[in-house]
Jmol script that loads the backbone (N, CA, C; Angstrom):
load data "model"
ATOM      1  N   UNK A   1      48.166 162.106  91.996  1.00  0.00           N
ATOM      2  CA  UNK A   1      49.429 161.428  91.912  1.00  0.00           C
ATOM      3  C   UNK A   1      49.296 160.336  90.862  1.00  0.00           C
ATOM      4  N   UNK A   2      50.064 160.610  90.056  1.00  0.00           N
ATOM      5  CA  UNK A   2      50.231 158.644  88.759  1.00  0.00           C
ATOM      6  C   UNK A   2      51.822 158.552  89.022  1.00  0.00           C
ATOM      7  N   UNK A   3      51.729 157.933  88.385  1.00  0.00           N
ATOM      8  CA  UNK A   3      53.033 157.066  87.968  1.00  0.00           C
ATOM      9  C   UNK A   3      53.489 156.534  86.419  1.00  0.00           C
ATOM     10  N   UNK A   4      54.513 156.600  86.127  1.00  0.00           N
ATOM     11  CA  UNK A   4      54.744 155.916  85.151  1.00  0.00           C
ATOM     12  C   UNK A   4      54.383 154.171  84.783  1.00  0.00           C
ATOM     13  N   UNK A   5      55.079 153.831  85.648  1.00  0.00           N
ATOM     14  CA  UNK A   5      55.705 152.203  85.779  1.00  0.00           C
ATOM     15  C   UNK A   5      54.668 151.213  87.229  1.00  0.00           C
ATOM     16  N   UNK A   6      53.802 151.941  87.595  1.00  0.00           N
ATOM     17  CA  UNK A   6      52.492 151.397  88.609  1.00  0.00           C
ATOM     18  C   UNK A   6      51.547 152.383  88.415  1.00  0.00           C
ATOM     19  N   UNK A   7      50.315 151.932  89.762  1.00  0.00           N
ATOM     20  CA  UNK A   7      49.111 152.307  89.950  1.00  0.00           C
ATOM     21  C   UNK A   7      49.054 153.533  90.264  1.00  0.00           C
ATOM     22  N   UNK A   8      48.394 154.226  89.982  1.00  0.00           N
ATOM     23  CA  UNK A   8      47.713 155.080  89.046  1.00  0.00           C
ATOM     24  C   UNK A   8      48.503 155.594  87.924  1.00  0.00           C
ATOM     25  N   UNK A   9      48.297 154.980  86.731  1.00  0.00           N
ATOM     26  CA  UNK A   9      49.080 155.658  85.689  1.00  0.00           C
ATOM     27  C   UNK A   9      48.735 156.847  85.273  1.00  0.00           C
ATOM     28  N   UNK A  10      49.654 157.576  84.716  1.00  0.00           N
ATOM     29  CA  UNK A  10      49.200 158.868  83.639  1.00  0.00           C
ATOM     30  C   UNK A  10      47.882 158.955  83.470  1.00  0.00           C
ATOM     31  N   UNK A  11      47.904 157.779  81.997  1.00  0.00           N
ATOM     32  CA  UNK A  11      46.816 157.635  81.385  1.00  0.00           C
ATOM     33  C   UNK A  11      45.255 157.593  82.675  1.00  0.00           C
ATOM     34  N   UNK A  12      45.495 156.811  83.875  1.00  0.00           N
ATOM     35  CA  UNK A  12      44.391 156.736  84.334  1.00  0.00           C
ATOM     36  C   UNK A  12      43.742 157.957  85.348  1.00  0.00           C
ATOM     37  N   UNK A  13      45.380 158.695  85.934  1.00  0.00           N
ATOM     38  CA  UNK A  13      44.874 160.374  86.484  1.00  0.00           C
ATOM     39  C   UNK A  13      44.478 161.185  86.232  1.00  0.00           C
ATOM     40  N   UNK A  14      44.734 161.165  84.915  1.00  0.00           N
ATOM     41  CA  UNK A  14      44.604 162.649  83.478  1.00  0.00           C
ATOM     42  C   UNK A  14      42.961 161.812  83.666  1.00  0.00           C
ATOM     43  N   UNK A  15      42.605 160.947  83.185  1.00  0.00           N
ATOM     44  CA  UNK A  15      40.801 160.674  82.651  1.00  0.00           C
ATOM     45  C   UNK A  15      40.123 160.871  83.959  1.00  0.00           C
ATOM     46  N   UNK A  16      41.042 160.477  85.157  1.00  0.00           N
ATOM     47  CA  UNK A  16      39.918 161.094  86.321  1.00  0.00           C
ATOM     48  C   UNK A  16      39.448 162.123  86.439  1.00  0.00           C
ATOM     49  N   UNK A  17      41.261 162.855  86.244  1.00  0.00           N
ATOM     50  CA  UNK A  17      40.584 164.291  86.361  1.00  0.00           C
ATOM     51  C   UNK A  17      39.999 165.048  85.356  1.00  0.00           C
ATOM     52  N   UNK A  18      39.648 164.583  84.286  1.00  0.00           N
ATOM     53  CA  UNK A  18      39.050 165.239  83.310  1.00  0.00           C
ATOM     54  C   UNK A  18      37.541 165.046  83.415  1.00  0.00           C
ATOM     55  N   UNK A  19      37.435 163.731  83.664  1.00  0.00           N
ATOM     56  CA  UNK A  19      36.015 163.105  83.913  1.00  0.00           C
ATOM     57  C   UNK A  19      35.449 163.512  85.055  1.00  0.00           C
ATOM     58  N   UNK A  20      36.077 164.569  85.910  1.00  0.00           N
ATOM     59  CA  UNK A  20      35.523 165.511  87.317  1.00  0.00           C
ATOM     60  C   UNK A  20      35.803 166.943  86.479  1.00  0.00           C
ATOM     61  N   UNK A  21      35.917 167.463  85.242  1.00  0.00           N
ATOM     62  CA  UNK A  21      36.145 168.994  84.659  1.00  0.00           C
ATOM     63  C   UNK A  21      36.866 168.961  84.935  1.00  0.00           C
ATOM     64  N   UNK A  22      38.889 168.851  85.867  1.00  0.00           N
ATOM     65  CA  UNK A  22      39.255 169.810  85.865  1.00  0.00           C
ATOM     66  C   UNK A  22      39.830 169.938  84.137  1.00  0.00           C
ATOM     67  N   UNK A  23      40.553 170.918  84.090  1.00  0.00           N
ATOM     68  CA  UNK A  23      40.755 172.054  82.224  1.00  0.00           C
ATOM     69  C   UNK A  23      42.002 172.110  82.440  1.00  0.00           C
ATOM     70  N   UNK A  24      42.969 171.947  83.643  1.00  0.00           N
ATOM     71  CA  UNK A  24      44.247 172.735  83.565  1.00  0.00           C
ATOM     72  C   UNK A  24      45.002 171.820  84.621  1.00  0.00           C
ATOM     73  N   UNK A  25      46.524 170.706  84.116  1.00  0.00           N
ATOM     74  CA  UNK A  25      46.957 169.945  84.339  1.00  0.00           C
ATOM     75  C   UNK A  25      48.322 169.943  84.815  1.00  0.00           C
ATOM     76  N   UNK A  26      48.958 170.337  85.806  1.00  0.00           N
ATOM     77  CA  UNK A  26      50.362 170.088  85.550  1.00  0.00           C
ATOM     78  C   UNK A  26      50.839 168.804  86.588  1.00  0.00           C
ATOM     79  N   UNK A  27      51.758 168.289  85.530  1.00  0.00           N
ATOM     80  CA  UNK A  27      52.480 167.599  85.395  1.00  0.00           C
ATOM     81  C   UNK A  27      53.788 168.015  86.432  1.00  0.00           C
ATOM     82  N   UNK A  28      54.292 167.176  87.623  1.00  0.00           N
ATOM     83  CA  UNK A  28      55.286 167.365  87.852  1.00  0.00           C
ATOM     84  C   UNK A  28      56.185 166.568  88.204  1.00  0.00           C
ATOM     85  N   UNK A  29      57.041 165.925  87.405  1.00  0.00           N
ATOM     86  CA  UNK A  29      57.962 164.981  87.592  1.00  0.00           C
ATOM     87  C   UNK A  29      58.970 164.407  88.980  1.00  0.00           C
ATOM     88  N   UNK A  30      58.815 163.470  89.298  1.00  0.00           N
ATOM     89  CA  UNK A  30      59.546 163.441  91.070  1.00  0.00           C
ATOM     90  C   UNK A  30      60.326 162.372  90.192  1.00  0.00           C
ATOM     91  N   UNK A  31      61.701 163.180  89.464  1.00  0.00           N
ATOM     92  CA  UNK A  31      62.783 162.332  89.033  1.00  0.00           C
ATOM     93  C   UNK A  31      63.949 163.328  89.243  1.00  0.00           C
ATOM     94  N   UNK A  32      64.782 162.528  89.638  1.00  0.00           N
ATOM     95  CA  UNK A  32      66.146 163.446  90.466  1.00  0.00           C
ATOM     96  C   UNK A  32      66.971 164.011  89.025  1.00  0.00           C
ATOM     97  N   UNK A  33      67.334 163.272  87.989  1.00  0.00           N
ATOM     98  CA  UNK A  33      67.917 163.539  86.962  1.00  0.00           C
ATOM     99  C   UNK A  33      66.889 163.402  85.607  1.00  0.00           C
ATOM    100  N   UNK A  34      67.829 164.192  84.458  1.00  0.00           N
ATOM    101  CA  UNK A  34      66.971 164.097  83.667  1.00  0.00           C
ATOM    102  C   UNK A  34      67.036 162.937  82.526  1.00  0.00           C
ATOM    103  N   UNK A  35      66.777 161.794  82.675  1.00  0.00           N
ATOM    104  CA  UNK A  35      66.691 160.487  82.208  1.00  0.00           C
ATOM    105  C   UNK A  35      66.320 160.111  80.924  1.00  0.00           C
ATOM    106  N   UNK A  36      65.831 159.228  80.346  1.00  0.00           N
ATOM    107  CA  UNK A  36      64.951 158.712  79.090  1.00  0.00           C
ATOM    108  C   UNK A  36      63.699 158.957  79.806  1.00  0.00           C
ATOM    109  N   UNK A  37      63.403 158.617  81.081  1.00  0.00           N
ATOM    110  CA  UNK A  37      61.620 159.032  80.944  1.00  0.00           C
ATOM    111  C   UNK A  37      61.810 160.624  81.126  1.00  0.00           C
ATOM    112  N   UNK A  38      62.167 161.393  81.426  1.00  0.00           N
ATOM    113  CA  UNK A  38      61.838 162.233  81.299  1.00  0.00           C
ATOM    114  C   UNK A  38      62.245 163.117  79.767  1.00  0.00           C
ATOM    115  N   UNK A  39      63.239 162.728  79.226  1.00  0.00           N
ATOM    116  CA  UNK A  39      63.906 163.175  77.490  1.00  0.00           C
ATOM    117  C   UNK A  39      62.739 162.531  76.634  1.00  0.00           C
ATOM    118  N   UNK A  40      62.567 161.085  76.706  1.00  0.00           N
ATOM    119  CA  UNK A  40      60.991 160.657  75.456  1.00  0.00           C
ATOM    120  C   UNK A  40      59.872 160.299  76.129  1.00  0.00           C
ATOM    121  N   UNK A  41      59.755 159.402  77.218  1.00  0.00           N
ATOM    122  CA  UNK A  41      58.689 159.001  77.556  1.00  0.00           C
ATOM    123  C   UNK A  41      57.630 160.280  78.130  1.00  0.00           C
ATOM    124  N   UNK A  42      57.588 160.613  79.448  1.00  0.00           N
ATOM    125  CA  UNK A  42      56.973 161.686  79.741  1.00  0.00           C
ATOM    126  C   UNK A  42      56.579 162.612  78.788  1.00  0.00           C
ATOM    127  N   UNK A  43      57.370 163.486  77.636  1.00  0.00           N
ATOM    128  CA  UNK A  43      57.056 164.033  76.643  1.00  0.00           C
ATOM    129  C   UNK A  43      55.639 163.619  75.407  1.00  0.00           C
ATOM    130  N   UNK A  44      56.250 162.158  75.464  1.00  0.00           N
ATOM    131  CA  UNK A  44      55.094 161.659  74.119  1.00  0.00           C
ATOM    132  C   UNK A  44      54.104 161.456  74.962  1.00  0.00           C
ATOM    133  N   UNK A  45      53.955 160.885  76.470  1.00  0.00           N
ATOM    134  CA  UNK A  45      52.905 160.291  77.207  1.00  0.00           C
ATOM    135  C   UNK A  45      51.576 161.783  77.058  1.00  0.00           C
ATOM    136  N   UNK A  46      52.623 163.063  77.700  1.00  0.00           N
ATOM    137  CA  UNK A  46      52.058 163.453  77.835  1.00  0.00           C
ATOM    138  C   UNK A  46      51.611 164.650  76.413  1.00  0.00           C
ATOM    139  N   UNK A  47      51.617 164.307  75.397  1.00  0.00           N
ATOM    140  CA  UNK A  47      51.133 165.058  73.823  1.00  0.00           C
ATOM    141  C   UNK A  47      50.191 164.224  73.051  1.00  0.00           C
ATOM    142  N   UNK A  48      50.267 162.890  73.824  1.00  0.00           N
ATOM    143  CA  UNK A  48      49.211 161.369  73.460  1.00  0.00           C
ATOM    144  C   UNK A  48      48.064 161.804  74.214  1.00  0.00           C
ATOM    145  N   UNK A  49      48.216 162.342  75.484  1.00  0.00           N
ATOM    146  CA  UNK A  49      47.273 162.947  76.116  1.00  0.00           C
ATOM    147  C   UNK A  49      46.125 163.791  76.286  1.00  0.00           C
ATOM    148  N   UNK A  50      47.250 164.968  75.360  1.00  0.00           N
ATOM    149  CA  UNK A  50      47.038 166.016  74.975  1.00  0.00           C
ATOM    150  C   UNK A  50      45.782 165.833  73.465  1.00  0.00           C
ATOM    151  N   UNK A  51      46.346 164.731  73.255  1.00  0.00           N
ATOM    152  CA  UNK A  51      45.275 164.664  72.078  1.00  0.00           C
ATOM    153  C   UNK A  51      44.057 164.113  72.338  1.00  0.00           C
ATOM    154  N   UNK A  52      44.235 163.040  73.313  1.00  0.00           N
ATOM    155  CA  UNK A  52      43.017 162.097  73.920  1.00  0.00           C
ATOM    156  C   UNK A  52      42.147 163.239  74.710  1.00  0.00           C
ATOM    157  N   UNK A  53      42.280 164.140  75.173  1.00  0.00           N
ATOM    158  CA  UNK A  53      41.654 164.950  76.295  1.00  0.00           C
ATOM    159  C   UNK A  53      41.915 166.062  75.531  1.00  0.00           C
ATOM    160  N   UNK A  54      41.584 166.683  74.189  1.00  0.00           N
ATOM    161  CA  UNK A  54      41.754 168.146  74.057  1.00  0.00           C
ATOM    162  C   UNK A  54      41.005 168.992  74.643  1.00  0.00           C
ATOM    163  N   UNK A  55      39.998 168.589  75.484  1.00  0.00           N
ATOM    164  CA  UNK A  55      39.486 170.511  76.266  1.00  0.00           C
ATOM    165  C   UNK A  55      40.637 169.925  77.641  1.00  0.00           C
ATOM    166  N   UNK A  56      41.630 169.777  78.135  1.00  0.00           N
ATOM    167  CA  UNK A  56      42.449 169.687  78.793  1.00  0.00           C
ATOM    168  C   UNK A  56      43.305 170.514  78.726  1.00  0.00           C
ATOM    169  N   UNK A  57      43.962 171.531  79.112  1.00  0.00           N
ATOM    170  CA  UNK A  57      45.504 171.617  79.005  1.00  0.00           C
ATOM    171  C   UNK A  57      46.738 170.964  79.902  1.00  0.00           C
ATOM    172  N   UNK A  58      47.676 170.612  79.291  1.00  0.00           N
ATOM    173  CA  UNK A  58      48.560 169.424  80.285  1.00  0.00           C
ATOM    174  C   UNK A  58      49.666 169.908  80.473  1.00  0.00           C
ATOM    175  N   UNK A  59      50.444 170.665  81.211  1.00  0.00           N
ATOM    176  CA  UNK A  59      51.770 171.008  81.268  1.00  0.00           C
ATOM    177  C   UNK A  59      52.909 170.011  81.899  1.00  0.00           C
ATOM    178  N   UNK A  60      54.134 169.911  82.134  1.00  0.00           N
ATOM    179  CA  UNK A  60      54.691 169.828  82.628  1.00  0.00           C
ATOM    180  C   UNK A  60      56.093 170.500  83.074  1.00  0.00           C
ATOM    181  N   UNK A  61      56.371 170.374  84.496  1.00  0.00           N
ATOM    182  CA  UNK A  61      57.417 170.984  84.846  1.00  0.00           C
ATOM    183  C   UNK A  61      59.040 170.206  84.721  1.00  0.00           C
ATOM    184  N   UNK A  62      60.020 171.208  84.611  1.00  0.00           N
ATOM    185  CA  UNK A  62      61.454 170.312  84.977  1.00  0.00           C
ATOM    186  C   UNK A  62      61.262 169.820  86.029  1.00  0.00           C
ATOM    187  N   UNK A  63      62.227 168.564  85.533  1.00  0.00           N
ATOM    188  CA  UNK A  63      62.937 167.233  87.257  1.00  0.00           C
ATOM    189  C   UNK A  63      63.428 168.285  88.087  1.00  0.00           C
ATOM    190  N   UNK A  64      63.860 167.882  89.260  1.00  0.00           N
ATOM    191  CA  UNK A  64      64.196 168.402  90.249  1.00  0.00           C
ATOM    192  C   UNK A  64      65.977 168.418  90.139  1.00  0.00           C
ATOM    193  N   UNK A  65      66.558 167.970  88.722  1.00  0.00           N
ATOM    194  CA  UNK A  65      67.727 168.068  88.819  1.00  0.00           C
ATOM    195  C   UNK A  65      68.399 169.587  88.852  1.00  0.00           C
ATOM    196  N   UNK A  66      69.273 169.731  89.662  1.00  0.00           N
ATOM    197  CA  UNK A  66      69.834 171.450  89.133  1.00  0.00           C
ATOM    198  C   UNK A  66      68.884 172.190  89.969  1.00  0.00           C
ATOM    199  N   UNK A  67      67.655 172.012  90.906  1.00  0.00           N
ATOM    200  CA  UNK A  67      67.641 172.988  91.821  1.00  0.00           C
ATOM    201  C   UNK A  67      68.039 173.017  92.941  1.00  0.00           C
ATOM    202  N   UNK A  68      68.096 174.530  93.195  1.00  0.00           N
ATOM    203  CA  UNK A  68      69.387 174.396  94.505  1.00  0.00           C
ATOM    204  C   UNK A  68      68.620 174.300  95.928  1.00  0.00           C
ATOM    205  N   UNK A  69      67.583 173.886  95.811  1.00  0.00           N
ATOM    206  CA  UNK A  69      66.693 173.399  97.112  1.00  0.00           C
ATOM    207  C   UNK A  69      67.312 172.078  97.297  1.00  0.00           C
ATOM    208  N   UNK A  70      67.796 171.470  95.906  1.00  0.00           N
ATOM    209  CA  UNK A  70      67.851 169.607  96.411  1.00  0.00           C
ATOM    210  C   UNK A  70      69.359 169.711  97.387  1.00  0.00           C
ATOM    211  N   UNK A  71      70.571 170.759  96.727  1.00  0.00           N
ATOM    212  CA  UNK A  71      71.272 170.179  97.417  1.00  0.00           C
ATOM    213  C   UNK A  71      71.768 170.535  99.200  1.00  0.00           C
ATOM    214  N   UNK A  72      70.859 171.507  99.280  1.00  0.00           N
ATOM    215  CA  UNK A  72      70.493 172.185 100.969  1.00  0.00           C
ATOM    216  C   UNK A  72      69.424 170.599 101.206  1.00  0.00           C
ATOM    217  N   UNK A  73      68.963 169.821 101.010  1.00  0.00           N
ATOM    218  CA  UNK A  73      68.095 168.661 101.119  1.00  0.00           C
ATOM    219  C   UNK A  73      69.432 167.637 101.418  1.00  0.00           C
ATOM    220  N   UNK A  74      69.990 167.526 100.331  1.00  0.00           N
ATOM    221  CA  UNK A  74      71.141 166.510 100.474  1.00  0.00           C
ATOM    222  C   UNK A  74      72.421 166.767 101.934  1.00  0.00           C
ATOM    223  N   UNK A  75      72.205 167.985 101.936  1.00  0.00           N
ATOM    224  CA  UNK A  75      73.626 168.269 103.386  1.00  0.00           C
ATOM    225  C   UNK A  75      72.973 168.134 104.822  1.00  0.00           C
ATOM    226  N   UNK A  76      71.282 168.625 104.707  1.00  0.00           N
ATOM    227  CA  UNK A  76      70.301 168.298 105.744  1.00  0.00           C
ATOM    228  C   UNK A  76      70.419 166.720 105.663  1.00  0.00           C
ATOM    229  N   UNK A  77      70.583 165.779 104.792  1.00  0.00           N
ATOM    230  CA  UNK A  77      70.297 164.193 105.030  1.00  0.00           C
ATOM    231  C   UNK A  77      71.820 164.078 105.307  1.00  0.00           C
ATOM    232  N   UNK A  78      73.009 164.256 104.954  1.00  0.00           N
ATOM    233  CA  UNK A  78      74.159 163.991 105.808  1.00  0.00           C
ATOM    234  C   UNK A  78      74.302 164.403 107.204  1.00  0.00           C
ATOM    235  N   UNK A  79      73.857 165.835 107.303  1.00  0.00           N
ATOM    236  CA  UNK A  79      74.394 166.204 108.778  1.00  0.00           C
ATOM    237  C   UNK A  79      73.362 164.977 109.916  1.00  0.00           C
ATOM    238  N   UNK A  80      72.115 165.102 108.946  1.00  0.00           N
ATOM    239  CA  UNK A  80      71.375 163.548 110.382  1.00  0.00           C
ATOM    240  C   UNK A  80      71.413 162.469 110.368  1.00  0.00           C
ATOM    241  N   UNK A  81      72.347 162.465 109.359  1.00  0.00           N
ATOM    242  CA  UNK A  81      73.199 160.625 108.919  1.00  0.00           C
ATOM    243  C   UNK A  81      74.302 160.663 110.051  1.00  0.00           C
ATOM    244  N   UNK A  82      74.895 162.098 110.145  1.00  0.00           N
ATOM    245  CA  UNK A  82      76.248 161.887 111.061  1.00  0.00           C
ATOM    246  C   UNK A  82      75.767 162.065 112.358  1.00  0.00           C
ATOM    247  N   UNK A  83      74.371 162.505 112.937  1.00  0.00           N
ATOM    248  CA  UNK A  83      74.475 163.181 113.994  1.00  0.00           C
ATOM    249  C   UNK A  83      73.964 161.758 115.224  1.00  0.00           C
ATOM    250  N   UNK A  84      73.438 160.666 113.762  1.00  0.00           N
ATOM    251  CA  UNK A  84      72.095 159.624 114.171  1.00  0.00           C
ATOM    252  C   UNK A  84      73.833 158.795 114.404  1.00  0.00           C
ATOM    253  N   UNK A  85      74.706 158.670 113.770  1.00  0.00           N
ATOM    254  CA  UNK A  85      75.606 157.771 113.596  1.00  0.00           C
ATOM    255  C   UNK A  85      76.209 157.229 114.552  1.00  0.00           C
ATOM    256  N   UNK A  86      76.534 155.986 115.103  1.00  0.00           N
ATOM    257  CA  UNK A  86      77.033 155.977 116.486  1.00  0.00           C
ATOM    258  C   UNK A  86      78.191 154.478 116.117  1.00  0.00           C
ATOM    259  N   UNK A  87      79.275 155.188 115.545  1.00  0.00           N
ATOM    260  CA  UNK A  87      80.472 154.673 114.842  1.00  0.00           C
ATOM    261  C   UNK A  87      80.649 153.282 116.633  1.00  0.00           C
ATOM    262  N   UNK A  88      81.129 152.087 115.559  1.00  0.00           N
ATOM    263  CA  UNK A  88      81.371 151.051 116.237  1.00  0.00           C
ATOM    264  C   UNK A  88      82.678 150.844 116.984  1.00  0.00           C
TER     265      UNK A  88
END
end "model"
wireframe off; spacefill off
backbone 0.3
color backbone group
C-alpha cells in the first residue's frame, strides 16, 4: 500500500519492493474519479519510477470511476443508510 500525499509513498513502496526482487508492479489507484492525480501525477510518478527501478515493471490500472461494481456499492450504502435510519 503507498500513497500519494502520506506514509508510505510511491517512491518509498516501489524501493521496498524492489529491494525484496519483486520484477512485476501494479499499481492500483483507490480514486473514485478520474482527477489531476490520476490525468498527470500518477502517470509521471509512475515513468520516474520506471526509470529509477528499470529491472522493475510498473503498471497501472484505471480509477474505479465507471465500474459498475461501484454503483451496486453505492445503493448497498443507501439501502443501510435507510434501514439504520430512525427519522426524528
Amino acid at each position: 500500500m503507498a500513497f500519494l500525499e502520506a506514509q508510505p509513498t510511491l517512491d518509498e513502496a516501489v524501493a521496498r519492493l524492489a529491494d525484496r526482487g519483486v520484477r512485476h508492479i501494479l499499481v492500483v489507484p483507490y480514486f473514485l474519479t478520474l482527477g489531476i492525480h490520476l490525468q498527470r501525477d500518477l502517470p509521471g510518478m509512475v515513468d520516474r519510477l520506471a526509470q529509477v527501478h528499470q529491472n522493475v515493471e510498473i503498471r497501472c490500472t484505471p480509477p474505479l470511476d465507471g465500474h459498475p461494481a461501484l454503483i451496486q456499492i453505492l445503493l448497498d450504502r443507501v439501502r443501510e443508510g435507510l434501514f439504520e435510519w430512525k427519522p426524528s
